[in-house]
N, C-alpha and C positions, 0 to 999 in steps of 0.2 A: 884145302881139300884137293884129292890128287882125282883128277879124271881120269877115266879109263882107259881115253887116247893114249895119256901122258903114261900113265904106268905103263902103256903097251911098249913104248919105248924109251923110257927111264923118266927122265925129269923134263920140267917147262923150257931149261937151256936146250935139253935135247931136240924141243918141238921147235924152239923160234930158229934153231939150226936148219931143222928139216924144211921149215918154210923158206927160209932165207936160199936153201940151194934149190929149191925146187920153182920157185920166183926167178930163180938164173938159172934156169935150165934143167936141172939135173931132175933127171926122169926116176933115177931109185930112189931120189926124196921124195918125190912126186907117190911113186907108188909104195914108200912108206908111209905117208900120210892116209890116200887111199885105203891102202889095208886097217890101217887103226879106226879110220871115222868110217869106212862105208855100211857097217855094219848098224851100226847108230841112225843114220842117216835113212835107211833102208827102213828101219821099225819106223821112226817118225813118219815119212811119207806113206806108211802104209796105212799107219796109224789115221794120216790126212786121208788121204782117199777111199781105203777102201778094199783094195784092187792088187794084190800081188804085183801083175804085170806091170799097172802103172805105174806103183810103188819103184820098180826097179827102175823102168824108163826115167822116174824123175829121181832118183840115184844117181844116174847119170850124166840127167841135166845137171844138177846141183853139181855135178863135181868138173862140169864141161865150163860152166860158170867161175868157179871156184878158182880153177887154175888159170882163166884170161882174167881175172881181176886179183890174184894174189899180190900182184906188185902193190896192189892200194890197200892191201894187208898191212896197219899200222902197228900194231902189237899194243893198242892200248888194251884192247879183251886178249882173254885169249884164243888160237886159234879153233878151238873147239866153240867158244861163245858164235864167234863171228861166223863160219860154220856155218852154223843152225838157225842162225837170221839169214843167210843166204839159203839153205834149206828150207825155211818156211817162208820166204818171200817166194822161189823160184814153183814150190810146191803148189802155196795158193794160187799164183798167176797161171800156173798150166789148169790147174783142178776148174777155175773159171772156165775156161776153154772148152774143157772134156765136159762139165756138169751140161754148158749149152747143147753139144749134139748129143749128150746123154737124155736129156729133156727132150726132144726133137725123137730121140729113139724109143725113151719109153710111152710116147704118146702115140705111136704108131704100132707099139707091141700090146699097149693097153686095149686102143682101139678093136685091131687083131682078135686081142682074148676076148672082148665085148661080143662079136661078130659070130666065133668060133663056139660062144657060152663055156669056155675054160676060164673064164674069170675068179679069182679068188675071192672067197666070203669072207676072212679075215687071216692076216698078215699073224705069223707068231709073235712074240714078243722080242725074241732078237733080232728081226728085219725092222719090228716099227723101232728097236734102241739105235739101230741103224739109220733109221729114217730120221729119226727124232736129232740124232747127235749130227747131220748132213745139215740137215734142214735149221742149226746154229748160225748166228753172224760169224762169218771168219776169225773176228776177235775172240768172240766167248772159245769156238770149236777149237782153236790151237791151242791156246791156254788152258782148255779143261784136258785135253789128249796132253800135250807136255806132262802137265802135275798129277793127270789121275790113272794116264794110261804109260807113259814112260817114265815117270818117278822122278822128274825135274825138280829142284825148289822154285818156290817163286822167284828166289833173287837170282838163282841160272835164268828163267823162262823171261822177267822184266830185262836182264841183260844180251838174251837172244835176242829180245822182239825190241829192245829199247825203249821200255816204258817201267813205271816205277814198279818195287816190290808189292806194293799196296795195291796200285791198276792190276796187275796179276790174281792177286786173290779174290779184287773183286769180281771179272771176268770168270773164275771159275766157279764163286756163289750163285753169279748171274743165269751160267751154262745148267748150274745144278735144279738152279728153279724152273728154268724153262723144261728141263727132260720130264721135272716130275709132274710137272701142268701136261706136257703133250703125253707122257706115258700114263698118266691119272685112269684114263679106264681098262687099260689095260691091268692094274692092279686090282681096280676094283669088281671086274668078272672073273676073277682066281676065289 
C-alpha cells in the first residue's frame, strides 16, 4: 500500500532519503516532509480536539517534536506510521491540558448563563455527538476518529498507536456502544 505521503514524493526509498537528510540537517527535506504529512496531521488533530486553532497549534507541536527526535527515527515503521504516534501522543498530552482550563472555563460561562437565565434547554444533536465523542476514554476516542473519521485501517491505526490489529477494532466497537448509550435519548425524542 503506497501512502499518500509517499506518493507525494515518489517511493518509500525517496521518504527514508528525505528523513535521513533532514535528521542531518537539511531544511528542504525537512520541509519536504512537512508539506507531504502536514496536511494529514492537521485533520487528525482537529479530528482530536475540536478546534481549528488548536488543531493547527498542535500541527506544529507535532512537527516541533518530530524534527528534535528524528535522529531516533529507526525505519522499522514507516515514517508516516511513526508520525502519527508522535501525532497522537503529542495531541492527547496537550488536549489534557487545554480540556482542564476548558473545564475551569466552562464552569464559569455555565454559571454566567445560569445567573443571566440564557441558559440552554437542550443541546442539538451535533454538540451532544460532540459531547458524547469528548467525553470517550482517550483509547476508544483516537481509535474510533483514526477508523471512522480519517479512514485508517486497523493495522495502520494498531501500528500508529502500537497495539494489536484486534485491540483497534475493539476500542472502536467499544467507542461505538458508548455514543449510542449517551446519544440513546436523543434518538428517541426525533
Amino acid at each position: 500500500m503506497t501512502t499518500p505521503a509517499v506518493a507525494a514524493y515518489g517511493t518509500r526509498e525517496d521518504e527514508r532519503s528525505l528523513v535521513a537528510r533532514a535528521a542531518a540537517g537539511d531544511r528542504g527535506a525537512a520541509r519536504a516532509l512537512y508539506d507531504a504529512h502536514a496536511a494529514r496531521v492537521h485533520r487528525l488533530a482537529f479530528r482530536l480536539c475540536g478546534d481549528a486553532d488548536l488543531a493547527a497549534d498542535l500541527t506544529q507541536d507535532v512537527f516541533v517534536q518530530v524534527f528534535r527526535q528524528l535522529k531516533t527515527f529507526r525505519g522499522e515503521s514507516s515514517f508516516s506510521t511513526w508520525l502519527h504516534r508522535v501525532a497522537v501522543t503529542t495531541s492527547l498530552n496537550s488536549m489534557r491540558k487545554v480540556r482542564r482550563l476548558r473545564e475551569r472555563e466552562t464552569e464559569i460561562d455555565d454559571a454566567r448563563d445560569v445567573i443571566d437565565g440564557t441558559a440552554a434547554a437542550d443541546p442539538d444533536l451535533r454538540a451532544a455527538l460532540a459531547g458524547a465523542i469528548d467525553a470517550l476514554p482517550d483509547g476508544l476516542r483516537v481509535a474510533l476518529v483514526m477508523h471512522a473519521v480519517e479512514g485508517y485501517t486497523h493495522t495502520e491505526i494498531g501500528e500508529a498507536l502500537g497495539i494489536a490489529e484486534g485491540t483497534s477494532k475493539k476500542r472502536v466497537f467499544d467507542a461505538r456502544a458508548l455514543l449510542r448509550d449517551a446519544l440513546a435519548n436523543h434518538w428517541e425524542a426525533r
